[in-house]
C-alpha positions as CSV (number, residue, x, y, z in Angstrom):
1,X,-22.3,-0.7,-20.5
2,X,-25.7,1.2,-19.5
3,X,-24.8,4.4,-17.2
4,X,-26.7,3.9,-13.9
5,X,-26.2,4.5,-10.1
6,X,-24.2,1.1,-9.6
7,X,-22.2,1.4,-12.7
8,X,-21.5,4.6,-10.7
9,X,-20.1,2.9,-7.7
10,X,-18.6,0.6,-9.6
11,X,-16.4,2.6,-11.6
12,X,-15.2,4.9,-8.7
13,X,-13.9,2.1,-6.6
14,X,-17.0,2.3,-4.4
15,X,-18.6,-1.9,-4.6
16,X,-16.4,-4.2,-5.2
17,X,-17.2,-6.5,-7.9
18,X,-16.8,-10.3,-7.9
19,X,-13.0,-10.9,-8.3
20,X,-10.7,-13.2,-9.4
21,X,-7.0,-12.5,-7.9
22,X,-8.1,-9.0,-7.8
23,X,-9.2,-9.0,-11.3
24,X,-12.7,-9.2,-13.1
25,X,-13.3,-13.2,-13.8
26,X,-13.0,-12.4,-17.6
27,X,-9.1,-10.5,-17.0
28,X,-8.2,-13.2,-14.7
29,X,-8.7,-16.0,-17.3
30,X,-6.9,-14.0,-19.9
31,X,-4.1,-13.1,-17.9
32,X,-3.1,-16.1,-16.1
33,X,-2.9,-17.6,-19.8
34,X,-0.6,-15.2,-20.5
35,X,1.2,-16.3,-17.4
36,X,1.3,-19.8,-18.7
37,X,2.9,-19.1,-22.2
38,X,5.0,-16.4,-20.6
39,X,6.7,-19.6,-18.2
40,X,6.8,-21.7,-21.4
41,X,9.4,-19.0,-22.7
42,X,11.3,-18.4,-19.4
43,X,8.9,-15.1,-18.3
44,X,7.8,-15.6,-14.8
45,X,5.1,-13.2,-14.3
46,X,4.1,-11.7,-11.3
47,X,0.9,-9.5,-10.6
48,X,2.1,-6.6,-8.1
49,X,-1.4,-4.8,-8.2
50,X,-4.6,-5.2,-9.8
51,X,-8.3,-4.5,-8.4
52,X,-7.9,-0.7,-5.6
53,X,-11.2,0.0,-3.5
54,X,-11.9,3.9,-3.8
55,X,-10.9,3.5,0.1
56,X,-7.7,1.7,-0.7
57,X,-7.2,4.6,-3.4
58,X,-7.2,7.1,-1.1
59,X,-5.2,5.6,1.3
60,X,-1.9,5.9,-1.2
61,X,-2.8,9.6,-2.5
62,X,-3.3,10.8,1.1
63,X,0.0,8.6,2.1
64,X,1.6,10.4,-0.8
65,X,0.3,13.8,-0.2
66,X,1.2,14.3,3.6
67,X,4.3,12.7,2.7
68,X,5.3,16.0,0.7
69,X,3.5,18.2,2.8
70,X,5.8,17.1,5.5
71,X,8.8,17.9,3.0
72,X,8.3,21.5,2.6
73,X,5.7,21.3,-0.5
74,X,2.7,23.9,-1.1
75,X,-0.7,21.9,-1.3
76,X,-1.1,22.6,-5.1
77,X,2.5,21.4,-5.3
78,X,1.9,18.1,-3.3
79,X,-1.0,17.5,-5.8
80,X,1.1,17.8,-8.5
81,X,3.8,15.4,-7.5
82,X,1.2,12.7,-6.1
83,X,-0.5,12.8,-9.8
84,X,2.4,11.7,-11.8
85,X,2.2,8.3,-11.1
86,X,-0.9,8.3,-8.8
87,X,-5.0,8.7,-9.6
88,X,-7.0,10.5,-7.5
89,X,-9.5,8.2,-5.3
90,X,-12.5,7.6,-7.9
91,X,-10.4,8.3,-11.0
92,X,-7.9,5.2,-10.7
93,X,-8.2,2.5,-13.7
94,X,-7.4,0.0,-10.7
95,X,-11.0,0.5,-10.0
96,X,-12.3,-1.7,-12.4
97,X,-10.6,-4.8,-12.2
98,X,-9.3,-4.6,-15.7
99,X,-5.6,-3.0,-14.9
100,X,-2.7,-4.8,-13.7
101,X,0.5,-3.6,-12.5
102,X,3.5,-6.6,-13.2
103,X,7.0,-7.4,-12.9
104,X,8.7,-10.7,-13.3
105,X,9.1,-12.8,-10.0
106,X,12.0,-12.4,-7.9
107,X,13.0,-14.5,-5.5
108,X,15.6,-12.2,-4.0
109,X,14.3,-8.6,-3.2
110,X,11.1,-6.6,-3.6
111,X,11.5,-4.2,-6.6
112,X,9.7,-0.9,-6.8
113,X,7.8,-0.1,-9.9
114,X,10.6,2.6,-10.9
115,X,10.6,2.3,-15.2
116,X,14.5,2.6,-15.0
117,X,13.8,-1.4,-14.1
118,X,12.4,-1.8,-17.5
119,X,15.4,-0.2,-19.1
120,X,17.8,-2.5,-21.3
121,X,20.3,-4.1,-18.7
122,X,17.9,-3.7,-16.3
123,X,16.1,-6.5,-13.9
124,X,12.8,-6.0,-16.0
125,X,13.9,-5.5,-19.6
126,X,13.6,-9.1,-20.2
127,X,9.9,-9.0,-19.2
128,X,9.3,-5.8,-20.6
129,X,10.3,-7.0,-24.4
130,X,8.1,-10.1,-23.6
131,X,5.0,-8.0,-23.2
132,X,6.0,-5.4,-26.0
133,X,5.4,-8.7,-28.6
134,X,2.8,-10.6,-26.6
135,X,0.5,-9.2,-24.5
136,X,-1.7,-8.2,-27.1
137,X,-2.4,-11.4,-28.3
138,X,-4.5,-12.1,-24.5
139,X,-6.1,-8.6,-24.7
140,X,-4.2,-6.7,-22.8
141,X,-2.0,-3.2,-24.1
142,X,0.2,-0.7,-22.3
143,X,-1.8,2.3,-20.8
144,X,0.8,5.5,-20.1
145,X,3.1,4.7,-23.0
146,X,6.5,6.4,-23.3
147,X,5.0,9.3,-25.8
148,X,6.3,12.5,-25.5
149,X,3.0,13.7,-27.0
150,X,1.2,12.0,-24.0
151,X,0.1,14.0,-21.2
152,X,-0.7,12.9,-17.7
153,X,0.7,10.5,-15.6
154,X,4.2,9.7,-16.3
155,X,5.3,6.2,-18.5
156,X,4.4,3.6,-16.3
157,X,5.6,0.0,-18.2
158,X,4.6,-2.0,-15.9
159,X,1.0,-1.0,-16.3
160,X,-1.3,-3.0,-18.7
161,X,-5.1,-3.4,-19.3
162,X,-7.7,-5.7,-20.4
163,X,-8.5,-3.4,-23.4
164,X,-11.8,-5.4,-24.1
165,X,-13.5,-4.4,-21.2
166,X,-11.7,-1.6,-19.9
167,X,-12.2,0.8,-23.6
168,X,-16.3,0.5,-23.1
169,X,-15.8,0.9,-19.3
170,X,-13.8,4.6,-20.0
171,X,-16.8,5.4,-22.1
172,X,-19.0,4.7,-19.3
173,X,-16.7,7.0,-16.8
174,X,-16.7,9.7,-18.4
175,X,-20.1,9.9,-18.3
176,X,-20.2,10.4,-13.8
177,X,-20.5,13.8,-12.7
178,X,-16.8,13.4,-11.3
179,X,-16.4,16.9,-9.5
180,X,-18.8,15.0,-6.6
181,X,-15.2,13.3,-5.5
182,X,-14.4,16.7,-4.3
183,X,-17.1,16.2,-1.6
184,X,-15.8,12.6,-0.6
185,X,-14.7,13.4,3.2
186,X,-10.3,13.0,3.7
187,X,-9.1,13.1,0.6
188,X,-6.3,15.2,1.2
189,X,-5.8,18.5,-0.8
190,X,-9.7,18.7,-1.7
191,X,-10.3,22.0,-1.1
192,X,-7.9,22.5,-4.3
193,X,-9.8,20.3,-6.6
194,X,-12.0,23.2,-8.5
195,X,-14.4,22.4,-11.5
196,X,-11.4,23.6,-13.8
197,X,-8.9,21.4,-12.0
198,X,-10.7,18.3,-12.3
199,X,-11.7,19.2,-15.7
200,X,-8.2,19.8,-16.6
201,X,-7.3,16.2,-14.6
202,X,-10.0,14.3,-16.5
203,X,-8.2,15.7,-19.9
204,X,-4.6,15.3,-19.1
205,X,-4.4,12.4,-16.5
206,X,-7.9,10.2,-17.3
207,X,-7.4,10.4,-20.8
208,X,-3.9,10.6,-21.1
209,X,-3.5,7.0,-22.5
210,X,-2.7,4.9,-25.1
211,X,-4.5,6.1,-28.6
212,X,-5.7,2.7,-28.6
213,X,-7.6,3.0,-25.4
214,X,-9.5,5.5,-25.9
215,X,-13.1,6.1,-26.9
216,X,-13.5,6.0,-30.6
């Protein structure tokens, strides 16, 4: 992908592409035929999240953030806790139409994405050994792996991505200028997001992924 101004938007959240159930025409194919052969073995699949805005970003950080404000945190403390599961508006992989959250349809209750539900036992684990041996096979691989090595966001298993777009699409990000999200009006906690901050976010958090994601 050429770096240009609407590669720009693009990859921040800010035009939406053309979508498939909230995915990228391409991801949508692959994944509902991973759907298909999932059922064939008993797997229902279920997409719980796949295409944010940068608007729809930025509704669950500042959700997040006032949320600990309101619990007695610091502002730089409020950051901290939002970021281990959740991207800063601009930043999120959701962005791009190539990442899917999933669990396995349930009829009975709406489960949180908690990775305790992955966990042998557990409502998930089923699903979650399903994907561990399949889901490369349709393109898509685990992004926050359970690494200890690993920084950034905490092990998300639910999380996957198209790796054959998204790898040349994180080539392209990292290219944006991405202090400018600092000047983006109501993103809560802004006034904390220094050059060194988001420097040290882009590091830890945007490339905090699986080896195999990133930009050889």
């Amino acid at each position: 992908m050429i770096f240009n101004k609407d590669n720009y938007e693009f990859l921040m959240g800010m035009s939406i592409p053309k979508l498939i159930n909230t995915l990228l025409p391409e991801v949508n194919t692959a994944f509902q035929e991973m759907v298909l052969n999932a059922k064939k073995e008993g797997i229902f699949i279920k997409l719980k999240s796949g295409y944010r805005s940068f608007d729809f970003q930025k509704r669950i950080w500042n959700r997040k953030y006032d949320n600990y404000i309101k619990k007695g945190y610091s502002p730089k403390s409020a950051i901290n806790k939002v970021k281990e599961y959740s991207a800063l508006p601009g930043t999120s992989r959701h962005h791009w139409g190539t990442d899917i959250d999933i669990i396995e349809e349930n009829n009975l209750e709406e489960y949180e994405l908690q990775p305790i539900f992955f966990e042998e036992n557990q409502i998930f684990f089923r699903l979650h050994q399903w994907l561990n041996k399949n889901a490369h096979l349709y393109g898509f691989k685990l992004v926050y792996t359970k690494d200890s090595n690993r920084n950034g966001f905490n092990y998300e298993p639910w999380h996957y991505t198209y790796a054959p777009l998204s790898v040349s699409y994180l080539s392209t990000f990292l290219k944006i200028p991405i202090y400018q999200i600092k000047d983006v009006l109501q993103i809560q906690g802004k006034d904390f997001f220094s050059e060194a901050f988001l420097n040290k976010y882009i590091q830890e958090n945007v490339l905090g992924i699986n080896e195999e994601l990133k930009v050889k």
